[in-house]
C-alpha positions in Angstrom: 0.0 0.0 0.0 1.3 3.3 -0.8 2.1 5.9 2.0 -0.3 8.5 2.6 -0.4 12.0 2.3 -1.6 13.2 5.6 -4.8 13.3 4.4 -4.2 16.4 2.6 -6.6 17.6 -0.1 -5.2 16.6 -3.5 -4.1 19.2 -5.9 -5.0 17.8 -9.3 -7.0 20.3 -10.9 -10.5 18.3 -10.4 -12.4 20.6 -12.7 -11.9 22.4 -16.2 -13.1 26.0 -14.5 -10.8 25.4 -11.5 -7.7 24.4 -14.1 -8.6 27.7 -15.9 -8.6 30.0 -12.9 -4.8 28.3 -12.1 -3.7 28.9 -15.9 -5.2 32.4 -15.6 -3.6 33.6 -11.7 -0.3 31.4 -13.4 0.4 34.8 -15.8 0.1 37.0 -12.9 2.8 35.7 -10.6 6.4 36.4 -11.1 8.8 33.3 -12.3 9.8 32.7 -8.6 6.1 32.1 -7.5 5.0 30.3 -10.6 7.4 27.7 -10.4 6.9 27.2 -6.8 2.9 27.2 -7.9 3.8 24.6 -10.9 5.8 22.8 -8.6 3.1 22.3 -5.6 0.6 21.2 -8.4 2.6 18.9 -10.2 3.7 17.6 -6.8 0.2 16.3 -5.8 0.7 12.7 -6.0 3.9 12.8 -4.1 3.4 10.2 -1.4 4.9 10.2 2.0 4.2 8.7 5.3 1.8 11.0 6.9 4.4 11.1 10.3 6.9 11.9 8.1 5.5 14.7 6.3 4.3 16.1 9.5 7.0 16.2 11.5 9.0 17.6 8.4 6.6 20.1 8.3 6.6 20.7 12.0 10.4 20.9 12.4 10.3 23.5 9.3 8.2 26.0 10.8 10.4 25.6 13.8 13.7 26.7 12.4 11.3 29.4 9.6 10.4 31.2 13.5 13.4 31.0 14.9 15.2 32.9 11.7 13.2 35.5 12.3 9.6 37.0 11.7 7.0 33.8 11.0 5.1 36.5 8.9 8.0 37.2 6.7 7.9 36.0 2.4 8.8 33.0 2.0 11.8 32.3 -0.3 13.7 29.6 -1.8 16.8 30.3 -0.1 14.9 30.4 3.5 16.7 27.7 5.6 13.0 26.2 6.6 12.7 25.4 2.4 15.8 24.4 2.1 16.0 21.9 5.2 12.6 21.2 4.6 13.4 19.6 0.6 16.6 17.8 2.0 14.1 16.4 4.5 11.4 15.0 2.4 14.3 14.2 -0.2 15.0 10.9 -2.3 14.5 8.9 -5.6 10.8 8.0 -5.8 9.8 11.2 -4.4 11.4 13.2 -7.1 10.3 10.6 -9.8 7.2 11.1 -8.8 7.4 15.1 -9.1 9.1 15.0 -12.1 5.9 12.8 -13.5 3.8 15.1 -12.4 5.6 17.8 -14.1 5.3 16.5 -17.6 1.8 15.8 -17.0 1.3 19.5 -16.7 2.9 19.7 -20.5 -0.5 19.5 -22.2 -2.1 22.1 -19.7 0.6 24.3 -19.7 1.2 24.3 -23.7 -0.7 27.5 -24.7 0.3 29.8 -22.0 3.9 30.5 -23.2 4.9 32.0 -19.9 3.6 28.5 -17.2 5.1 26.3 -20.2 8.6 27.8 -19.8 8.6 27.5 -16.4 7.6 23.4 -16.6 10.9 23.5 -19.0 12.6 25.6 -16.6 11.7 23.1 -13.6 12.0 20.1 -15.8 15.9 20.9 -16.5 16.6 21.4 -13.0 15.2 18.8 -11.0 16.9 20.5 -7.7 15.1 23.4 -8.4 11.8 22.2 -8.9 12.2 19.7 -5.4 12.9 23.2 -3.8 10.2 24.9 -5.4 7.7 21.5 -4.1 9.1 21.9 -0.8 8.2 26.0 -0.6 4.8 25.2 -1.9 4.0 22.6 0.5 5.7 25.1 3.6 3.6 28.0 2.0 0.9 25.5 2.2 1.2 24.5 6.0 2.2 28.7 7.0 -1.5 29.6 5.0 -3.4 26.0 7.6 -1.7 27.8 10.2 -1.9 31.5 9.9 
């Protein structure tokens, strides 16, 4: 049996009108927050032991208040992202990322700006298991602010 998620909500786009608002806020973020955004999508099958994940996610938001204001923008150099992706790190996690990337190809085709960041995150598989890890921290700060 595969490990959970935690019982978090998937991220697969579950309806053609919610997959068009994503394209649509997609063109207004700048490259950092789109990738991170492609990133968190594409990393919705990403399975991990729901203890795991947790604690991960517990221990990040640990070291994000102790650098400083909890309230501050989130980046990809913040310690909590970058301990956070050497955390959660390891083959099947990032094969499975990376398959979710290039099932995005067909969705992000005709939005020049989203498909050159999937070819952009799809070059640099570090970058784009940073860019998970920020979206699912940005995900637990949002639960939790």
């Amino acid at each position: 049996m595969p490990p959970a998620r935690s019982g978090r909500r998937s991220r697969t786009a579950a309806s053609s009108e919610s997959q068009a608002q994503w394209l649509d806020l997609l063109e207004t973020f700048g490259e950092v927050d789109r990738c991170v955004s492609v990133a968190w999508v594409a990393g919705g099958d990403v399975a991990f032991p729901e203890d795991e994940l947790n604690e991960a996610l517990r221990r990040a938001l640990v070291v994000r208040a102790v650098g400083g204001a909890p309230d501050r923008e989130l980046t990809l150099e913040d310690e909590a992202v970058v301990r956070l992706a050497a955390e959660l790190d390891g083959a099947e996690p990032r094969a499975s990322l990376r398959r979710g990337l290039e099932s995005l190809r067909g969705v992000l085709a005709a939005r020049p700006a989203a498909a050159a960041t999937l070819d952009v995150l799809l070059a640099d598989g570090d970058l784009a298991w940073r860019c998970f890890a920020a979206g699912n921290l940005a995900e637990e700060l949002g639960r939790d602010g």
